[in-house]
Wavefront OBJ file of the C-alpha trace (Angstrom):
o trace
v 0.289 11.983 5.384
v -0.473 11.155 9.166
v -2.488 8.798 10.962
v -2.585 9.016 14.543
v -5.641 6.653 14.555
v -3.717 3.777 12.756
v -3.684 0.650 15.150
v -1.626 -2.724 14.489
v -4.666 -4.343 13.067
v -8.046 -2.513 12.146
v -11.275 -4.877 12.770
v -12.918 -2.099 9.719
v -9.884 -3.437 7.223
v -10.735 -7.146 7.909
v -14.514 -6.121 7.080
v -13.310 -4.263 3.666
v -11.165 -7.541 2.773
v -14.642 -9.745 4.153
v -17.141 -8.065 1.584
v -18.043 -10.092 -1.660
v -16.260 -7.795 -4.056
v -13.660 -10.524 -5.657
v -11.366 -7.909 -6.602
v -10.763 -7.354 -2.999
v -9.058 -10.964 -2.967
v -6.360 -9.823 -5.504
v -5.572 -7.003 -3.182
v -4.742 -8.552 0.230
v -1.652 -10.785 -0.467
v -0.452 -7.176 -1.124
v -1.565 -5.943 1.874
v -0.260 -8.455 3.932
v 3.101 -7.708 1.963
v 2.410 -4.624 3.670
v 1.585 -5.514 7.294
v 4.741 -7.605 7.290
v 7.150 -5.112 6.685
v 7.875 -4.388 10.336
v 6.952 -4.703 13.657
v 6.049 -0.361 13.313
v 3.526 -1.158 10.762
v 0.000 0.429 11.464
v -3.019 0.356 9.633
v -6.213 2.580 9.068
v -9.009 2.446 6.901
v -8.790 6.096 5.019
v -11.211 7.224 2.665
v -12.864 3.663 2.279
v -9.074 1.669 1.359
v -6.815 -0.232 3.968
v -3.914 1.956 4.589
v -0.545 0.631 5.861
v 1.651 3.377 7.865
v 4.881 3.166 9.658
v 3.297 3.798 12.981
v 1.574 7.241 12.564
v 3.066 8.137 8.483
v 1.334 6.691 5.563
v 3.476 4.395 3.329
v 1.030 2.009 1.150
v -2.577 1.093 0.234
v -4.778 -0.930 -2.024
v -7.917 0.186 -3.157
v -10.343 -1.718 -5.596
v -12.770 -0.602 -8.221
v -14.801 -1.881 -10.621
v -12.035 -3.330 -13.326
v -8.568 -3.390 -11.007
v -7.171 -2.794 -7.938
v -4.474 -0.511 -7.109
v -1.660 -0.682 -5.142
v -0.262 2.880 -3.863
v 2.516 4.354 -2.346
v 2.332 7.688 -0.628
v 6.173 8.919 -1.997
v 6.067 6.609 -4.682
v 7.606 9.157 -7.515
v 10.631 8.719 -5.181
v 10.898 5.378 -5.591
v 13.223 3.281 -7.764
v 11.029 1.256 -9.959
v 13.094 -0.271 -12.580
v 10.401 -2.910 -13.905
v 8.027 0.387 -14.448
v 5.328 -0.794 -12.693
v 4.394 2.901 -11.094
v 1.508 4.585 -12.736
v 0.323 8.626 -12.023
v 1.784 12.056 -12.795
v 1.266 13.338 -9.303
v 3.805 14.874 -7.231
v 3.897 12.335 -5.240
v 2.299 9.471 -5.640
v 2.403 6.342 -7.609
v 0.651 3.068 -7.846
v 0.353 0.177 -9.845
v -2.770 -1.273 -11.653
v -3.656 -4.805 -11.456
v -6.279 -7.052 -13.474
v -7.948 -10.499 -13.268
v -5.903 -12.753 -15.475
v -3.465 -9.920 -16.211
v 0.344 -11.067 -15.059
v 2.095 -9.547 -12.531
v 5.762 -8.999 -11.879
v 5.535 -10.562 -8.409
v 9.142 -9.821 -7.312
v 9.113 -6.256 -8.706
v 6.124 -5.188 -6.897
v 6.864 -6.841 -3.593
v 10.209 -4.884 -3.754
v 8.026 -1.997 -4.261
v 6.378 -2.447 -1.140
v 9.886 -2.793 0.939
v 11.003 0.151 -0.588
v 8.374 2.197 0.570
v 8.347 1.298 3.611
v 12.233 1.561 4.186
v 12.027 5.026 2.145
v 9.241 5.965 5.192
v 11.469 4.403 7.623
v 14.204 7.027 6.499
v 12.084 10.277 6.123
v 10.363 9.652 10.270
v 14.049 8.912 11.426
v 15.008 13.026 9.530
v 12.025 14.056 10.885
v 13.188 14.052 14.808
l 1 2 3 4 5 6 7 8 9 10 11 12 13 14 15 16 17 18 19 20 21 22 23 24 25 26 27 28 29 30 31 32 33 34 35 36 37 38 39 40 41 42 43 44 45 46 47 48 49 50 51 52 53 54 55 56 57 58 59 60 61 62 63 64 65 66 67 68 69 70 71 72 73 74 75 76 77 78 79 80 81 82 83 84 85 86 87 88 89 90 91 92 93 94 95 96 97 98 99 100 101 102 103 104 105 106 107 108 109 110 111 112 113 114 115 116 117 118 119 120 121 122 123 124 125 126 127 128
């Protein structure tokens, strides 16, 4: 999925993290995780969630609801996820469910993260 709107840092994404849902607190450190990948990331605010994207392609987002947050990867049934952390059945994509006071696997998930973002890193490059 592309983006050509995605910019290095979206004034609408600082507003979703801004608003007083708490859950939206539990999602940025994951975001940033995101936005520090690379020098290429982009963002976008799609369908109401920050979106991170290796310029233009769509690698990562986090999304909260009433319960949990999520945080998605695009190709994440391509990904290597040994601690089993991915959640879905789609075709292609993954993401992992977090709750207040529910543990995390830190590590595991920020290694997520990378790997998406190298994995997109890979499929641009065969794409020219």
């Amino acid at each position: 999925m592309c983006f050509p709107t995605a910019v290095r840092r979206d004034a609408d994404i600082e507003a979703w993290f801004s608003s007083a849902d708490g859950l939206r607190a539990i999602a940025r450190p994951w975001f940033e995780t995101m936005r520090d990948c690379g020098p290429d990331v982009r963002e976008v605010l799609h369908d109401g969630h920050p979106t991170a994207c290796l310029g233009e392609a769509a690698f990562g987002y986090v999304n909260a609801f009433k319960a949990h947050i999520n945080v998605g990867f695009y190709r994440g049934a391509s990904l290597d996820d040994p601690a089993g952390l991915l959640e879905g059945d789609g075709k292609r994509m993954r993401h992992v469910k977090l709750r207040w006071g529910q543990a995390v696997n830190e590590a595991a998930l920020g290694a997520l993260i990378v790997a998406a973002y190298r994995d997109m890193q890979v499929r641009v490059a065969s794409s020219m």
